[in-house]
N, C-alpha and C positions, 0 to 999 in steps of 0.2 A: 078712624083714619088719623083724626089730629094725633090723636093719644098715641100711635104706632111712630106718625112722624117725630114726633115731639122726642119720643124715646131715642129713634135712631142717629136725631141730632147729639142728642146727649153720649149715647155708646162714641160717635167720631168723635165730640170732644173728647171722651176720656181717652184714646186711642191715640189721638194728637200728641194728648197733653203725657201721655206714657212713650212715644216716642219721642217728644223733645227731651225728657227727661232723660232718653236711652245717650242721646245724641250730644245731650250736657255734660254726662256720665264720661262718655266716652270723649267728650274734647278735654274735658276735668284730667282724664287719665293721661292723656297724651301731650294735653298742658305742662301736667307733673313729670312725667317721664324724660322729653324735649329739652324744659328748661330748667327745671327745680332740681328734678333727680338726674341730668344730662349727663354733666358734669363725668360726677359717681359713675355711671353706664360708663361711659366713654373709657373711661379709665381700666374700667373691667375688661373691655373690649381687645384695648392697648396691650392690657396683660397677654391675651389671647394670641391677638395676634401679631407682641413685638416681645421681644428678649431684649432687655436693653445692657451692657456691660458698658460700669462706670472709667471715664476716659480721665484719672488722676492729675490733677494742674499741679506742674514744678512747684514746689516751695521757692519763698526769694533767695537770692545769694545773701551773705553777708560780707561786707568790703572791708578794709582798713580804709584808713583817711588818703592814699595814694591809689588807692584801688585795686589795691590784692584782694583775692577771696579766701577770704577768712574758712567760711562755709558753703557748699556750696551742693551740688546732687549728681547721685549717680543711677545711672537705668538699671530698674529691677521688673521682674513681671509675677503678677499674678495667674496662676493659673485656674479654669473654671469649667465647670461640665455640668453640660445637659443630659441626665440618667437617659430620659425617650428617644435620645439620638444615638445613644450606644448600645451597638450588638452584642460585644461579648464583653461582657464585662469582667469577665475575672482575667482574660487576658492584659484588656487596661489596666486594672488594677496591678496587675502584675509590672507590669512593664513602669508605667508611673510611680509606683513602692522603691521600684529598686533604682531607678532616675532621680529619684527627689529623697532617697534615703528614710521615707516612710514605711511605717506598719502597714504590711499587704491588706489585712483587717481593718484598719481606721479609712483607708483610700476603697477599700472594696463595699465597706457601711457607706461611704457616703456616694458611691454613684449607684448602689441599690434604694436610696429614699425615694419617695414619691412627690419631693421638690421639684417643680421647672428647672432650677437652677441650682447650685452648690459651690462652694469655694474649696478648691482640694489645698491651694497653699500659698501665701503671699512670699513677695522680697525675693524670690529665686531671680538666682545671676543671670546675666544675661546665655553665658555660656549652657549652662544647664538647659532653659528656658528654649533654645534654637537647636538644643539638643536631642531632644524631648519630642520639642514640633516635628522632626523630620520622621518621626514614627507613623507620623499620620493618621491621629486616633478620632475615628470618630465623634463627636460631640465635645471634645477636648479645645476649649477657647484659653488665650491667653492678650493680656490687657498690659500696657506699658505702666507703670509704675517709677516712684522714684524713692531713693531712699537717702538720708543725710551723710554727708562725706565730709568729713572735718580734715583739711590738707596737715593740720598743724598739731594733729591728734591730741597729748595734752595740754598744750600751748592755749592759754584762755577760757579754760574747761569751766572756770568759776564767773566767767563773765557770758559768754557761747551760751552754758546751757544745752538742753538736748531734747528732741520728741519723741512722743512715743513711737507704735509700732503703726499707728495711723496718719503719721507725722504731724502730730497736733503737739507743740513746745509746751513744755514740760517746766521750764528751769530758766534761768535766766535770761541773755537778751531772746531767745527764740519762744521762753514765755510771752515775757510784758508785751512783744513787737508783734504778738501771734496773729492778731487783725491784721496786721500788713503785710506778715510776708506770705498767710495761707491765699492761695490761687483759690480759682472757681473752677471747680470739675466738671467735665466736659461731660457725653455719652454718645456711644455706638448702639445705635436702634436697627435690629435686623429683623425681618419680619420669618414667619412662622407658620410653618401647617398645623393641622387641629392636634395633632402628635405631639406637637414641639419642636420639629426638623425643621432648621435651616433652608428658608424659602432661596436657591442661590441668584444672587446678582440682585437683594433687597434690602440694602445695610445703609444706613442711613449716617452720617457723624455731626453730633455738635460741639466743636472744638472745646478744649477746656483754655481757660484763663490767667497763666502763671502770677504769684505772687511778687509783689514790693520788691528792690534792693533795697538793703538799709546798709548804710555807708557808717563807720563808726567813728571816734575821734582816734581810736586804738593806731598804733604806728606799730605794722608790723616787725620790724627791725627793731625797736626801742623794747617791745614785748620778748622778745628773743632772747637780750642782752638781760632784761628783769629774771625772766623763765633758768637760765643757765645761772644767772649769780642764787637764785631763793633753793633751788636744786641743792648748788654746790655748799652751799651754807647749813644745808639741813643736814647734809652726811657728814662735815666736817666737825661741828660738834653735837650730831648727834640728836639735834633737838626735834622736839615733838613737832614744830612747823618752820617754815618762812615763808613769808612773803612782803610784794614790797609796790607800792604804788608810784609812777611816772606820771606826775600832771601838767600841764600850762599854766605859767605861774599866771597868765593872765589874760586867762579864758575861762579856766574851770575843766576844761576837755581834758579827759583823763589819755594819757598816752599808752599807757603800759599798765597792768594791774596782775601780779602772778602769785601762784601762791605753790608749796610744796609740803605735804604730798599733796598732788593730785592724778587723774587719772585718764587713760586714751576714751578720748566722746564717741570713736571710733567701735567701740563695743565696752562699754560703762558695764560695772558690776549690779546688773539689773536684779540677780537672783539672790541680792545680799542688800538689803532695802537698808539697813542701817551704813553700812557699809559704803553706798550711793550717796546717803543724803550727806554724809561726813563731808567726804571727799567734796562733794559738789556744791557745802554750803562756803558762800563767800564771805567770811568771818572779814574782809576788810570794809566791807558796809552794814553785814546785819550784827555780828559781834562788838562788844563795847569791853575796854581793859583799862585798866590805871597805867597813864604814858609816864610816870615818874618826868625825869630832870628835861626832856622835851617838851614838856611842860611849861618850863621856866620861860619860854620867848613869850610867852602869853604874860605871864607876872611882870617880865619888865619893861612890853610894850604898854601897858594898863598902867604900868607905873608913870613911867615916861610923859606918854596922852596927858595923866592928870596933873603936871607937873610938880610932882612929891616928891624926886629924883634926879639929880643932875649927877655928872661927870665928875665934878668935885666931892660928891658924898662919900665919906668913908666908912668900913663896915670892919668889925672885927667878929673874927670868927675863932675860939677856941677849941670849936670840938661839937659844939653844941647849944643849943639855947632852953632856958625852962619856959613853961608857958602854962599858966593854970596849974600851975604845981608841976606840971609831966615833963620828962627831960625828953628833949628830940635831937638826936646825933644831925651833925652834917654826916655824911660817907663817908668823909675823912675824918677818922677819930680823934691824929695828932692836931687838928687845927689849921683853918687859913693864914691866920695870922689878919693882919691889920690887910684891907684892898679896898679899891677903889670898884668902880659899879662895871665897868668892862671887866678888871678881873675877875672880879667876883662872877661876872655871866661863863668867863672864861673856865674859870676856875668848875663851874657848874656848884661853887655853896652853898648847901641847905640854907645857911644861917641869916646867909644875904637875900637870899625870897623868903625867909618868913619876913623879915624886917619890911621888905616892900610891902608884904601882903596885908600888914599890920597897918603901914603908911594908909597905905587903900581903905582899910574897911571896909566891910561885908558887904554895905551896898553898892559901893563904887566900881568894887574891883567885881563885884557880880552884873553891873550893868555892861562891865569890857567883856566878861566875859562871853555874855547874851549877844555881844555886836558882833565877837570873835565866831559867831554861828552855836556854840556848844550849848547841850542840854536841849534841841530842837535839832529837827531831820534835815539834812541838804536840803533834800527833794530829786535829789539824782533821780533818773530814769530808770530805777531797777527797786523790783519787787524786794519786802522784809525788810527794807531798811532800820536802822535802830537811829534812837533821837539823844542816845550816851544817857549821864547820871550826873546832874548838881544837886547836891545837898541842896534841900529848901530852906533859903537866905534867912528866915526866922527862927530858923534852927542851930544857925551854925553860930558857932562858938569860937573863942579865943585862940583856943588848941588847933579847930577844925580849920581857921583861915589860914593857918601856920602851917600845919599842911597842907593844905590846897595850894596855899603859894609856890609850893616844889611839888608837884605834883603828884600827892595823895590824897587819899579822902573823896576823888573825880574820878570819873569813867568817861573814855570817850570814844568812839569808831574809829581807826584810820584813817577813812575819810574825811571825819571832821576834823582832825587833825592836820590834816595836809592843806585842808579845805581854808583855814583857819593863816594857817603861817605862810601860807600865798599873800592872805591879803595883807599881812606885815608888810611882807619884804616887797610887795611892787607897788606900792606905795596907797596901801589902802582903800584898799577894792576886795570885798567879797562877792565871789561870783559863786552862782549855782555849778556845780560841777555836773555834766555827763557826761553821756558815754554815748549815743546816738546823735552823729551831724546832719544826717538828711534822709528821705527815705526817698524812693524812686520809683515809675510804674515798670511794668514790663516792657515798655514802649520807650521809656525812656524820659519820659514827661516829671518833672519833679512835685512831689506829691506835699513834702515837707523840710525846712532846712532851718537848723539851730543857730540862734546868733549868741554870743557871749552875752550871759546875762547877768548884770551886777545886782548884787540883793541889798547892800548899803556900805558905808564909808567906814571902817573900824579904827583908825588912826591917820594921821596928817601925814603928807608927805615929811617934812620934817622928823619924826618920830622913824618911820619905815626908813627912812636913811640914815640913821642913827641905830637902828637895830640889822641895818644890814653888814655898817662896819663892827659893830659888836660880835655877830657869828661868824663872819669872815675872820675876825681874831682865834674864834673856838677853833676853827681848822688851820689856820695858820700856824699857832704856838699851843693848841689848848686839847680836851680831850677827841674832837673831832678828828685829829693830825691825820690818819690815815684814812681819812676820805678824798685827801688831797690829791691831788692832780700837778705837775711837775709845767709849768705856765700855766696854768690856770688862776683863775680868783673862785674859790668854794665858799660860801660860807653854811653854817649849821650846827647841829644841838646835838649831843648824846642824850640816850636815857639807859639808865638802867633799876629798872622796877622790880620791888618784891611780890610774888603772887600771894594770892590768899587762898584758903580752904577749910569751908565751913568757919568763915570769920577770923579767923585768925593764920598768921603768917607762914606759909606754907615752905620750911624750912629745903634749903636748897634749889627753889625753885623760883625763876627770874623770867622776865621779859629784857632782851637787850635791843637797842634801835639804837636808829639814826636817821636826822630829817636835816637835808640838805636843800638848797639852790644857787643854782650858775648860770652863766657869770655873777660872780658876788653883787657886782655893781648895777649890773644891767639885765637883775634875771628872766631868764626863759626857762629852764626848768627846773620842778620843783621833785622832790625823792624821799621818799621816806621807807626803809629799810626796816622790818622787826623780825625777830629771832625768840620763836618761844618755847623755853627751858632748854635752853644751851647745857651740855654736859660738861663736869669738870670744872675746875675753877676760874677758867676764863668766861668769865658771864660778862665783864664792864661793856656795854653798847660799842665803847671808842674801839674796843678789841674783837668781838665778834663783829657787830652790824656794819660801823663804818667802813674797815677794808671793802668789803664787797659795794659798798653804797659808791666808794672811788672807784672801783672795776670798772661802773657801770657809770657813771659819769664820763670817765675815758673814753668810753666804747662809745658813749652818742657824741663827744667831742669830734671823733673820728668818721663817726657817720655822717655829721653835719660838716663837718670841712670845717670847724671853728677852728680858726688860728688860735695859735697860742702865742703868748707875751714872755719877753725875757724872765728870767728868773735867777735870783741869786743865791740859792738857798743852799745851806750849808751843811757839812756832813761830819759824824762824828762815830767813836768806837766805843759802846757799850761797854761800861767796867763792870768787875764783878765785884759785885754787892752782897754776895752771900757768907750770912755769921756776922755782917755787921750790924748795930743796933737800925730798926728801923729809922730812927729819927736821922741818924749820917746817913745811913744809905739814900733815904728819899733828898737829903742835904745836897750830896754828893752828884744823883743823877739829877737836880734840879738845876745845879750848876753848870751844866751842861747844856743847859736849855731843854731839856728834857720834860714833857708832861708825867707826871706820875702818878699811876691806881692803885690802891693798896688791898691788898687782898687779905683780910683780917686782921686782927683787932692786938697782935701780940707788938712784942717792942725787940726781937732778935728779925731780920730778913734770913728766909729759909727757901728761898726760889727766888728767880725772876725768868722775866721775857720779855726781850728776846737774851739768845746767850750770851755769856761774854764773846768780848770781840768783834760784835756783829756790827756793821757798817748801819745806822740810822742818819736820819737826817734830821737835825736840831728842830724842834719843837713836837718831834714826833711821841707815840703815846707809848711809855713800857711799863710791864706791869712788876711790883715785888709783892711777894706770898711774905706773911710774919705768921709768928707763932706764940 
């Protein structure tokens, strides 16, 4: 009897002890299932019983600094189908092929898959899209979408930038800004029977959440007047580009920045990738070129600064200077003759920036130059930037500071260019230049807002007042003349640069510019105009670039209401200069008041421009051809 009992306690404990185990088992499973693995179920569950279609958030607008929209969206819809909700499917297919101009085959393969769901075609207009709907096709959904609408189609193309087909920015400001201006998308949750049908009156919505405005420093008006002169400039001679930057002489906030060719953002050559990236790369920030004689405001603010240079120093200029053995021409072959340090800036002579540049020496004039921003990046708010080209200081030679002083032997941006001769003229101040002044929610709540930012001091007030009447003489009497403005005070610099290829001088082929600001005395804007490979033998900057760089001065005079100042300037008639030796002829129209570019190297004049006869106004620029 014990021995029976004994045992049958032992059998219940093992029975116990095999049922709590069942019971641990089983809390173990439901443990994991509940909360470890919940999750995961849930979600699977969701699938089953919800269809969700993505509800797309607005992209931001993009403003000008007055609050036009630059960029902005238009309603497109995506269309979507449920294969298990549709009865006859080749009729849909049918009907949707020939509505949305699709292959009856591509549209009939995709609502025969065994997918929940399918995408038959994004971006359809709205016309199409409500067109389509009233067919009434079963399992046929369609979802608002938005797609990018540039008002100003190629106006800004190299600043705008563009997104893809998911509107995810691609390119310039709708790259770098792309956190701010992409929205949070939304979703329609409709629930489901075991099939896939549309449970009706069980659709759920989580609103989506539009992106940023980003407000820019860009003036739309200013960009307009830039966009029509880079245009007009490229077809008139022909050249390979133009373009030309509008900034604040004393902010850094870029007004205007256009460049020609460009192309409508409106529908970009997407299916010509080389083609795209041309067009759309912004050679006035990420490109870097040798500015020749614009140049020169750097040499003789540098000069100036370190006081090596005054007013009374005289310079003679023959033709040319040797340096290390090598002979280097001024531009003017016949010679300056004997000039003082404003003619000479006037004059734009080689021979009078090597001399400063020699006064400087490699380190001094390389520490103005470092202050002047060059050889290092802005920092502008825009993707690829370039940081230009200084020969390294340990390198450079006798010959090399001689040209560096007129500007060869350097590479610089655009940008750093403009960036640079702002801080000259408004009295010595480099700022960070951008292009972004504030970003904003959809609500309206300000997220972000740019204040002028000085990066350091490149010359004294004194110096910058002294270099500002210096380039107001260049367009007054000197090669600038026809940037001029009829009451206004202009001052600025010509350049015209030789190109290179594969190292050596790429014969016929020129960069021409011109970099202005006005009022001369009191600047607010700053301009820099370039033209590259001008056709024909008008290349000199003062002839191709500056005309339009005055177009366009005029045109903001006009926009801003700046009065203008009396003026007494005086007008004279072109004689004809041609068959006479260059040397009278340039004599002759200098006596006149006249600026004169000489277009090669002979000693007979065998052209000019403009014709005889033609009414100019004394100190303005005409060109004679020698042979």
């Amino acid at each position: 009897m014990k021995a029976g009992a004994s045992t049958m306690r032992r059998r219940i404990f093992c029975a116990m002890c095999l049922l709590a185990a069942v019971f641990v088992a089983l809390f173990g499973r439901l443990f994991y299932l509940q909360v470890i693995d919940g999750g995961w179920l849930r979600s699977k569950a969701a699938e089953q019983w919800y269809r969700d279609l993505p509800l797309k958030a607005p992209r931001g607008k993009i403003l000008d600094r007055n609050g036009k929209v630059l960029v902005d969206n238009r309603d497109v819809f995506t269309l979507y189908a449920r294969p298990n909700a549709i009865t006859d499917k080749q009729t849909a297919a049918t009907v949707v092929s020939e509505s949305l101009g699709m292959s009856y085959q591509t549209v009939f393969d995709k609502l025969g898959t065994s997918a929940s769901e399918v995408t038959i075609k994004r971006k359809i207009d709205a016309k199409t899209a409500f067109s389509l709907r009233e067919k009434e096709i079963d399992g046929l959904y369609y979802t608002l979408d938005t797609e990018r609408n540039y008002p100003y189609g190629s106006g800004l193309a190299q600043i705008l930038g563009f997104t893809n087909i998911d509107n995810v920015g691609q390119a310039g400001i709708e790259s770098y800004y792309d956190k701010y201006l992409t929205g949070v998308d939304g979703f329609a949750y409709t629930s489901t029977d075991m099939a896939g049908r549309e449970v009706e009156g069980a659709t759920r919505y989580l609103p989506s959440i539009p992106g940023c405005s980003v407000t820019l420093s860009i003036d739309a008006e200013i960009q307009s007047f830039a966009d029509s002169a880079v245009t007009a400039a490229a077809t008139e001679f022909d050249a390979k580009s133009a373009s030309m930057i509008v900034m604040d002489v004393n902010t850094g906030g870029v007004l205007a920045m256009a460049k020609s060719p460009s192309f409508d953002l409106n529908d970009p050559p997407r299916n010509d990738i080389d083609l795209l990236n041309s067009l759309s790369r912004n050679t006035m920030i990420v490109d870097m070129y040798e500015p020749g004689s614009t140049f020169k405001i750097f040499t003789t603010a540098a000069a100036l600064e370190a006081g090596v240079v005054n007013d009374n120093d005289s310079f003679y200029c023959a033709g040319s200077r040797t340096v290390d053995g090598q002979r280097i021409r001024c531009w003017r072959s016949i010679g300056h003759g004997s000039q003082h340090l404003a003619e000479g800036v006037k004059n734009s002579c080689n021979c009078v920036f090597m001399d400063l540049a020699g006064r400087l020496g490699t380190n001094r004039f390389y520490d103005a130059l470092e202050r002047f921003g060059l050889g290092e990046k802005t920092g502008i708010d825009f993707s690829g930037e370039s940081s230009g080209m200084l020969m390294n200081r340990d390198n450079v030679k006798p010959v090399d500071l001689a040209r560096i002083g007129f500007g060869q032997a350097v590479a610089v941006t655009p940008l750093q260019l403009i960036t640079g001769v702002c801080s000259v003229v408004n009295g010595g101040t480099l700022y960070k230049p951008y292009l972004v002044a504030s970003v904003d929610g959809f609500d309206g709540v300000n997220v972000a807002t740019r204040q002028p930012e000085p990066v350091r001091t490149t010359v004294s007030e004194a110096t910058s007042r002294k270099m500002r009447e210096y380039l107001k003489g260049v367009v007054e009497s000197g090669g600038g003349s026809k940037a001029g403005v009829a009451g206004y005070a202009i001052g600025g610099k010509t350049g015209t640069a030789q190109k290179y290829s594969g190292g050596t001088i790429a014969h016929g082929k020129y960069i021409s510019s011109f970099i202005g600001f006005a009022p001369a005395d009191d600047p607010q804007y700053a301009l820099l105009m370039i033209v590259d490979e001008p056709q024909g033998y008008m290349y000199y900057g003062s002839l191709v670039a500056a005309p339009y760089a005055g177009r366009v001065f005029q045109k903001i005079f006009d926009y801003t209401a700046l009065p203008p100042v009396a003026t007494d300037k005086k007008y004279v008639d072109m004689p004809d200069v041609i068959g006479m030796p260059a040397k009278d002829a340039v004599a002759a129209l200098e006596s006149l008041g006249l600026y004169v570019e000489i277009a090669g190297e002979g000693e007979s004049a065998i052209g000019q421009v403009p014709a005889p006869s033609t009414r100019i106004a004394e100190g303005d620029s005409v060109l004679v051809r020698t042979v």
